[in-house]
C-alpha positions in Angstrom: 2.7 -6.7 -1.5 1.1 -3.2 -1.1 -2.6 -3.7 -2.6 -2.6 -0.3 -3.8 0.4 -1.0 -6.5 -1.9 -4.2 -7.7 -3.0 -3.2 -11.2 -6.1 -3.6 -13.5 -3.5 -5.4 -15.6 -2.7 -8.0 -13.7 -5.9 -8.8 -12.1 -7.1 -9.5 -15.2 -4.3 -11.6 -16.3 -4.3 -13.3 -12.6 -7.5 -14.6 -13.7 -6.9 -15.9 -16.8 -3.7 -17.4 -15.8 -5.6 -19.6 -12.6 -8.5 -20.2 -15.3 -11.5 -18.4 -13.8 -14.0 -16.8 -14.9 -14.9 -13.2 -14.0 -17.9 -14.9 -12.0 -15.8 -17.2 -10.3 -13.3 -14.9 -8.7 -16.3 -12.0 -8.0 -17.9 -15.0 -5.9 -14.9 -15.9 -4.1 -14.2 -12.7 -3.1 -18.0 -11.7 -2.4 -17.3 -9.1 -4.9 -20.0 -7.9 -7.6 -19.2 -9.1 -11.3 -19.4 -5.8 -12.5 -16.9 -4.3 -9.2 -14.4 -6.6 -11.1 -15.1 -5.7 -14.7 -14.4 -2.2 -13.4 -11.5 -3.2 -11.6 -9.9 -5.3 -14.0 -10.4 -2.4 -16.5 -8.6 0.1 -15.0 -5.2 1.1 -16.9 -3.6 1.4 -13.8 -4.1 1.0 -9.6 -6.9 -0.7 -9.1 -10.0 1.8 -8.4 -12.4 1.0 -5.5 -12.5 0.3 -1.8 -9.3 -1.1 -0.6 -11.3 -4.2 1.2 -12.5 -4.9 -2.1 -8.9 -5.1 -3.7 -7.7 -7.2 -1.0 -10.6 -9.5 -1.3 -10.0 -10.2 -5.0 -6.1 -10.3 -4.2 -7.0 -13.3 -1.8 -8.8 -14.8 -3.9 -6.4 -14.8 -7.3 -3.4 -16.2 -4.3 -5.7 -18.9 -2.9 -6.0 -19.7 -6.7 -2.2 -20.2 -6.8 -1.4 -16.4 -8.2 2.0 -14.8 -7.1 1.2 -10.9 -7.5 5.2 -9.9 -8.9 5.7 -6.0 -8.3 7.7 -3.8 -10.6 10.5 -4.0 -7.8 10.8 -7.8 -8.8 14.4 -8.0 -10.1 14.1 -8.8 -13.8 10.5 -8.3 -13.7 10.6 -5.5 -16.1 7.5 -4.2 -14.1 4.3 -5.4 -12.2 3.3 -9.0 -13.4 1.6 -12.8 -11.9 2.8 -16.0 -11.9 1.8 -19.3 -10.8 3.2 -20.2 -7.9 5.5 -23.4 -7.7 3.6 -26.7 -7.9 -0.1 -24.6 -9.6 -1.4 -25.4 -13.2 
């Protein structure tokens, strides 16, 4: 998945999903916590240096998140999931 289509959206809800807390992910992806707030705050693409998004990306999937984009048949748009066998 292009990390440029990733949205504020589902960052957040990536996190929630695996459990984390805001501090947990910005440590795992060497991220600032407040470089997440902003990115998890944005309406839509994530704003910031693209390293950073990809960082936070890794992080969320080494969690067990499965970014969905809004091609996803059935999707109905841009979502996460748990991947088989998480939770």
């Amino acid at each position: 998945m292009d990390h440029s289509s990733i949205t504020g959206r589902q960052l957040a809800a990536a996190r929630t999903l695996a459990e984390l807390s805001q501090a947990d992910v910005a440590k795992a992806a060497n991220v600032s916590i407040p470089t997440l707030k902003r990115m998890e705050g944005a309406s839509g693409s994530v704003p910031g240096m693209t390293n950073n998004v990809a960082a936070v990306v890794r992080a969320l999937e080494a969690a067990g998140i499965a970014f969905i984009d809004g091609d996803y048949a059935g999707s109905g748009g841009p979502g996460v999931r748990l991947r088989d066998g998480q939770g």
